[in-house]
SEBA-927355 format. One record per atom (N, C-alpha, C): residue number from 1; residue in one letter; x negated, y negated, z. Coordinates in pm, whole numbers. Layout:
NODE,NUM,A,X,Y,Z
...
This chain:
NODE,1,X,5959,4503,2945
NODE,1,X,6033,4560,2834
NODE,1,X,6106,4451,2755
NODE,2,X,6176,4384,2814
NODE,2,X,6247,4246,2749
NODE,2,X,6159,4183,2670
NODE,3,X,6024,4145,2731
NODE,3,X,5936,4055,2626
NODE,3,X,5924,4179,2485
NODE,4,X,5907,4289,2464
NODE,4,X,5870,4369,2377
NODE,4,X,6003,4365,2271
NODE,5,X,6139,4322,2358
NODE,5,X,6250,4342,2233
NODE,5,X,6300,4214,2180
NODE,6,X,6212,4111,2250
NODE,6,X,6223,3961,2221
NODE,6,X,6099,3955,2106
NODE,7,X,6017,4078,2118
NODE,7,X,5921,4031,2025
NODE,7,X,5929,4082,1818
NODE,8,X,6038,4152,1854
NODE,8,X,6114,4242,1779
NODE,8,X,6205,4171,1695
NODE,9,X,6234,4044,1690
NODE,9,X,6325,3940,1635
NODE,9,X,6227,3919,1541
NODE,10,X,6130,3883,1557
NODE,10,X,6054,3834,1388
NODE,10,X,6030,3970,1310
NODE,11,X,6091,4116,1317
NODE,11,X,6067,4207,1219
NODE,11,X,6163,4191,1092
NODE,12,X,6283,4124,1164
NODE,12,X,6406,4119,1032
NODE,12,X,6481,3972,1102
NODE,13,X,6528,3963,974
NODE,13,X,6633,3830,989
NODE,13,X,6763,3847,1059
NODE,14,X,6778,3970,1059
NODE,14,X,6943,4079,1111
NODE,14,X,6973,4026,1272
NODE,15,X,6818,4025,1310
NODE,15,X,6806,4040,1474
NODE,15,X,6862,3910,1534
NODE,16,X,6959,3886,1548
NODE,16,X,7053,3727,1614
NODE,16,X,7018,3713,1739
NODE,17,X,6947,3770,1840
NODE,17,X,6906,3740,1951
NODE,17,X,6943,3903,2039
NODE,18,X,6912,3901,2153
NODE,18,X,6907,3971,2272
NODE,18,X,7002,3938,2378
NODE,19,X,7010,3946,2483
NODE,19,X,7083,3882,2596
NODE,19,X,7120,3980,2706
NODE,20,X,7115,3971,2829
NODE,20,X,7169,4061,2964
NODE,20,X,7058,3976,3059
NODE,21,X,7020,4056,3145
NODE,21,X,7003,4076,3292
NODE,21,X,6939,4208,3314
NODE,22,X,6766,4179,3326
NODE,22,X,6725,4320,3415
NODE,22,X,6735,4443,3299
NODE,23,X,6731,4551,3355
NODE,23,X,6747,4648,3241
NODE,23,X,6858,4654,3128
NODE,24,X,6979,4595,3172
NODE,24,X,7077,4604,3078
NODE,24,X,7093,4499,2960
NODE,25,X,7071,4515,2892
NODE,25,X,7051,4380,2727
NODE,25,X,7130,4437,2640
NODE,26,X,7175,4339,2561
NODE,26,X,7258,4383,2443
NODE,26,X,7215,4288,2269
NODE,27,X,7185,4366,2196
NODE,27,X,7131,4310,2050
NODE,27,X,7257,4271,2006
NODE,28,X,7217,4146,1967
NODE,28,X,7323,4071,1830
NODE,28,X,7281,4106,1718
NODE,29,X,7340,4133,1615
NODE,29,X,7329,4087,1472
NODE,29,X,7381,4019,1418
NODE,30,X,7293,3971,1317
NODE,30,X,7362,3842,1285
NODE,30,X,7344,3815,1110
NODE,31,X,7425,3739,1041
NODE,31,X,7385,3732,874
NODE,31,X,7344,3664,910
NODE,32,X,7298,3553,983
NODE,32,X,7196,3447,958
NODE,32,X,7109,3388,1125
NODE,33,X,7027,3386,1126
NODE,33,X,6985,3403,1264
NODE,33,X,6986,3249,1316
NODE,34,X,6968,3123,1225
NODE,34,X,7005,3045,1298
NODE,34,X,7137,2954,1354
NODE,35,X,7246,3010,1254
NODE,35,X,7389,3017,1269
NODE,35,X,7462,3069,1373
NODE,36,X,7362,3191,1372
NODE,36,X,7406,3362,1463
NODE,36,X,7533,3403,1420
NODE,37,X,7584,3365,1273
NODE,37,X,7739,3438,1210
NODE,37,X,7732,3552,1199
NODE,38,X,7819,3638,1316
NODE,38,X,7808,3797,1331
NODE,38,X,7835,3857,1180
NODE,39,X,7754,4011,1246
NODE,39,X,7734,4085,1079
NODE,39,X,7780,4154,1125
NODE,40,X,7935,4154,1110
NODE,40,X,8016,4234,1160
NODE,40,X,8011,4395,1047
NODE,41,X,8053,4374,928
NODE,41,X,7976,4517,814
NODE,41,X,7857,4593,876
NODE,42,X,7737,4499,902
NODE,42,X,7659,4595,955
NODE,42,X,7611,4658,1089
NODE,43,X,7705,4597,1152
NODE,43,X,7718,4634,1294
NODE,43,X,7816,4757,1296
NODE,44,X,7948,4791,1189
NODE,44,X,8007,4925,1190
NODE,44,X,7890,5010,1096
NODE,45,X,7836,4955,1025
NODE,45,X,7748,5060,955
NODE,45,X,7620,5099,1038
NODE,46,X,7573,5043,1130
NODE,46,X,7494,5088,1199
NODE,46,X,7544,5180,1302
NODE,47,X,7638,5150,1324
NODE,47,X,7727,5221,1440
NODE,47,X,7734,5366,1395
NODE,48,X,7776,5356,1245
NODE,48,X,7855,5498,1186
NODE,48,X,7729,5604,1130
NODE,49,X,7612,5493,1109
NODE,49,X,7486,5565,1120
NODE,49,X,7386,5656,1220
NODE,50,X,7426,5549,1303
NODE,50,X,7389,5653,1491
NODE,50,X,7486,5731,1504
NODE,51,X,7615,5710,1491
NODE,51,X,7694,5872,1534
NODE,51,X,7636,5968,1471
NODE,52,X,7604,5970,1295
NODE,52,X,7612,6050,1231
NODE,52,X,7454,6148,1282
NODE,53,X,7382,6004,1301
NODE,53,X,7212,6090,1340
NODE,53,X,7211,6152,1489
NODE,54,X,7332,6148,1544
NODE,54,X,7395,6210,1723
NODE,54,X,7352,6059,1848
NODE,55,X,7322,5978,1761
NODE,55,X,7284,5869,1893
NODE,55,X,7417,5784,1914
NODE,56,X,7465,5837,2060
NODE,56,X,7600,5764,2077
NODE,56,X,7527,5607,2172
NODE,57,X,7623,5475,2085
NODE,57,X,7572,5359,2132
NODE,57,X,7730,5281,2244
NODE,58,X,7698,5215,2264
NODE,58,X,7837,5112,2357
NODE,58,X,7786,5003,2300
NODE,59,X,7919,5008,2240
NODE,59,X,7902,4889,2132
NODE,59,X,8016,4747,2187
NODE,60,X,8057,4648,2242
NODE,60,X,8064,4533,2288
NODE,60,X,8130,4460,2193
NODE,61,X,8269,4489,2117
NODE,61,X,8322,4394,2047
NODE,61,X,8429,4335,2076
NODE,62,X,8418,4132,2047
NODE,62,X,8460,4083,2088
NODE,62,X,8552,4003,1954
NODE,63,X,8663,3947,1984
NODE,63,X,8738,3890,1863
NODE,63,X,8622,3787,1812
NODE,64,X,8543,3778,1710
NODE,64,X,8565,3706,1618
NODE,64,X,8361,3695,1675
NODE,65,X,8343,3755,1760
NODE,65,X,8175,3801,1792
NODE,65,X,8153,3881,1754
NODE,66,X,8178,3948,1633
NODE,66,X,8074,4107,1551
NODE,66,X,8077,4200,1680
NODE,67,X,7946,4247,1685
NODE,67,X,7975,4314,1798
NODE,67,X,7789,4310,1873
NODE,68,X,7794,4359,1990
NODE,68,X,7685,4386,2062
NODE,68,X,7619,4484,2084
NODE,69,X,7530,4559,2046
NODE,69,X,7475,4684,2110
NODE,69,X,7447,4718,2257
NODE,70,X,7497,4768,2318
NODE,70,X,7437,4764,2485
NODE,70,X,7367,4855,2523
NODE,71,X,7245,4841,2538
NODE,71,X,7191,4949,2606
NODE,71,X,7089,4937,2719
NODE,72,X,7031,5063,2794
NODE,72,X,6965,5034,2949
NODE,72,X,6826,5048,2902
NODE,73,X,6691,4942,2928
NODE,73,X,6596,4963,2986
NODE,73,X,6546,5022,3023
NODE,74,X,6450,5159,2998
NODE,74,X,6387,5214,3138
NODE,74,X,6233,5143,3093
NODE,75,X,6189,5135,3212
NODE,75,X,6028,5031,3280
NODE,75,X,5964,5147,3174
């Protein structure tokens, strides 16, 4: 599964990398992917977009790191 959301970075420039352990990974976004300067705007707008469509996310924000998406793996 990991290789499939690592492969998912060349669809958009947004995608700042991946990162976890095993089933649990969390997406960066980023305004610029080789900087990785969090997109912090579109990380609440994506956020406020999944509530609205009922998909509740755990979202991982850190001072001055945008934020992280976290979510589980299943095989």
């Amino acid at each position: 599964m990991r290789e499939r959301l690592l492969g998912t970075q060349e669809l958009d420039d947004v995608v700042g990398g991946f990162r976890g352990r095993g089933p649990l990974q969390g997406l960066d976004l980023a305004t610029d992917r080789t900087s990785k300067q969090p997109a912090d705007a579109l990380v609440a707008a994506v956020a406020r977009e999944c509530l609205t469509r009922g998909l509740h996310l755990n979202i991982v924000q850190l001072t001055g790191m945008g934020g992280v998406f976290r979510m589980r793996l299943r095989a």
